[in-house]
C-alpha positions as CSV (number, residue, x, y, z in Angstrom):
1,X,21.9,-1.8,-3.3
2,X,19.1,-4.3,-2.6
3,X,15.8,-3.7,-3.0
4,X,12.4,-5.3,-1.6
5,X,9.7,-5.8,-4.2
6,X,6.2,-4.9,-2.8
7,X,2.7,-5.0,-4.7
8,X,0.6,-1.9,-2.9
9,X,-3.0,-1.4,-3.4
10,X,-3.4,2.8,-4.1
11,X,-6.9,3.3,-2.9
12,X,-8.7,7.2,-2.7
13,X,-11.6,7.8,-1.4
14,X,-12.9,11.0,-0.5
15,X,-9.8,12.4,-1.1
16,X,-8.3,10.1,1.5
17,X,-5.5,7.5,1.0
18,X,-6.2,3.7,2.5
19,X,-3.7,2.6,5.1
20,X,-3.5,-0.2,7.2
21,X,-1.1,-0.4,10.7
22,X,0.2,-3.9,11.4
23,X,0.0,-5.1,15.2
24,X,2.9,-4.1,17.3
25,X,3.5,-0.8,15.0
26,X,2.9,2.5,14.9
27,X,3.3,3.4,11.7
28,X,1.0,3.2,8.4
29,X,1.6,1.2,5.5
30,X,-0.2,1.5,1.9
31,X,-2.0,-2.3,2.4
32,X,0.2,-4.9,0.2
33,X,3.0,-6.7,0.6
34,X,5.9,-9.0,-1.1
35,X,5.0,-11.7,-4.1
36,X,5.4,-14.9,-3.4
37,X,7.5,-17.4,-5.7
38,X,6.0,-17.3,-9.0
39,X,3.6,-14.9,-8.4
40,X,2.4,-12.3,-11.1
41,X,2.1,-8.3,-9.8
42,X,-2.2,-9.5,-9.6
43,X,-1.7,-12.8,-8.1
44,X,0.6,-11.2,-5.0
45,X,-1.9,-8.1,-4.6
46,X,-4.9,-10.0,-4.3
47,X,-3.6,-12.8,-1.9
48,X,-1.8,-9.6,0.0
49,X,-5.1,-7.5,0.0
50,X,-7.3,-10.4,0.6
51,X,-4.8,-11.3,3.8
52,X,-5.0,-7.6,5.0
53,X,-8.2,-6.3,4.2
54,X,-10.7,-9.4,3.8
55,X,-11.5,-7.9,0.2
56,X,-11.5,-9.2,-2.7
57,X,-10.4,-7.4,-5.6
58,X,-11.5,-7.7,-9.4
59,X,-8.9,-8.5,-11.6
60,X,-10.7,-7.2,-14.6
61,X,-10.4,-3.8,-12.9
62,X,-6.9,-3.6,-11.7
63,X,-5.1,-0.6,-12.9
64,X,-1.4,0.1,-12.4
65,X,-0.6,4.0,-11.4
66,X,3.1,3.7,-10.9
67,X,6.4,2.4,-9.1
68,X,7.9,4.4,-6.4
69,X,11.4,3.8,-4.6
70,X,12.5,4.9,-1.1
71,X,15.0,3.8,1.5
72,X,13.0,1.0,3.5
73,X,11.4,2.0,6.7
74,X,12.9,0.2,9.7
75,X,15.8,-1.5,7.6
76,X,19.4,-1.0,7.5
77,X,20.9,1.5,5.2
78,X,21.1,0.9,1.4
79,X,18.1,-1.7,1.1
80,X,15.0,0.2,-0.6
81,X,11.3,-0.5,-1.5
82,X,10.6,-0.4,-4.9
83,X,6.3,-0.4,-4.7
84,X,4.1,-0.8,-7.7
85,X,1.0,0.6,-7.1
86,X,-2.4,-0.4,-8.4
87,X,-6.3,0.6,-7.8
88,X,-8.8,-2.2,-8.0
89,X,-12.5,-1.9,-7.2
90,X,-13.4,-5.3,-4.9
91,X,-16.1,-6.9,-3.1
92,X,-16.7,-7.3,0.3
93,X,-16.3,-4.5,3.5
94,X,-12.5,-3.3,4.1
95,X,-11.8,-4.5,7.6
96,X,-8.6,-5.5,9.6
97,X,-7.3,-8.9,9.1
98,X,-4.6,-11.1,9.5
99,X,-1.4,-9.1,11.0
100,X,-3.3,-5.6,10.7
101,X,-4.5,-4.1,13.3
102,X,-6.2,-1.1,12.3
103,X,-7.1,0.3,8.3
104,X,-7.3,4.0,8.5
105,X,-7.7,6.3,5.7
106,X,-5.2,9.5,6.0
107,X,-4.9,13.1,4.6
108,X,-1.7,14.4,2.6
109,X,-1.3,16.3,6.5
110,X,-1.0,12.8,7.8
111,X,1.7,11.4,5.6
112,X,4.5,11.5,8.9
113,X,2.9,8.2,10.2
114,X,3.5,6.3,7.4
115,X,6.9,4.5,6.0
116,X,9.4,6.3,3.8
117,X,8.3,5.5,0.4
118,X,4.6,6.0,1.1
119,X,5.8,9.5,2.1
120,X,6.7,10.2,-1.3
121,X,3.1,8.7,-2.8
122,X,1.2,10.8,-1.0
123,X,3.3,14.0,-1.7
124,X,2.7,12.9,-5.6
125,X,-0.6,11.8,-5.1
126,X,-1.0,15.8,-3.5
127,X,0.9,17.2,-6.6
128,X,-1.5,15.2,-8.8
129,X,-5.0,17.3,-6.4
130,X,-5.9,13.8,-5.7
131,X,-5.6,13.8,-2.2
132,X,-6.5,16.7,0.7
């Protein structure tokens, strides 16, 4: 089993979930992405959100919420995402950037777009009533 180590930023807002959609897709992604070589967990998901989202979040307020596994969406049998999720509050207006193409904030009724192990987020984050 391999796995593929992602850093996701778990935003709410009005009971919604922020996603972004890279160009070329049609599917939804919790915004994040991989560390880079020597990168801590806050290091990767502020370069990754910054890249995405042209925020920037403040590390004082980074919170982890949890790591969840899944089979990984568009990949070959066996290899899984393993994504450690974190809420931040940040600075600036959340906008496409870089390789996204669209940030879109979805319902619990919405989870289908997304990839596998975001799936399974927002079916906890329903079991938790933080999401509609």
């Amino acid at each position: 089993m391999s796995y593929i180590d992602k850093l996701a930023l778990l935003h709410i807002k009005d009971r919604q979930v922020l996603t972004a959609r890279s160009k070329n897709n049609d599917t939804y992604y919790i915004p994040g992405g991989k560390r880079e070589t020597g990168e801590s967990d806050h290091q990767a998901l502020i370069r990754e959100v910054h890249e995405e989202l042209d925020i920037k979040l403040i590390p004082e307020t980074i919170a982890y919420i949890g790591q969840f596994e899944a089979q990984a969406h568009g990949k070959p049998e066996g290899i899984k995402v393993r994504m450690t999720c974190y809420d931040s509050e940040y600075e600036g207006m959340i906008k496409a950037s870089g390789e996204i193409e669209e940030v879109k904030w979805l319902k619990h009724q919405d989870r289908n777009k997304c990839g596998y192990v975001d799936v399974i987020i927002f079916d906890w984050l329903k079991s938790k009533d933080l999401i509609d």
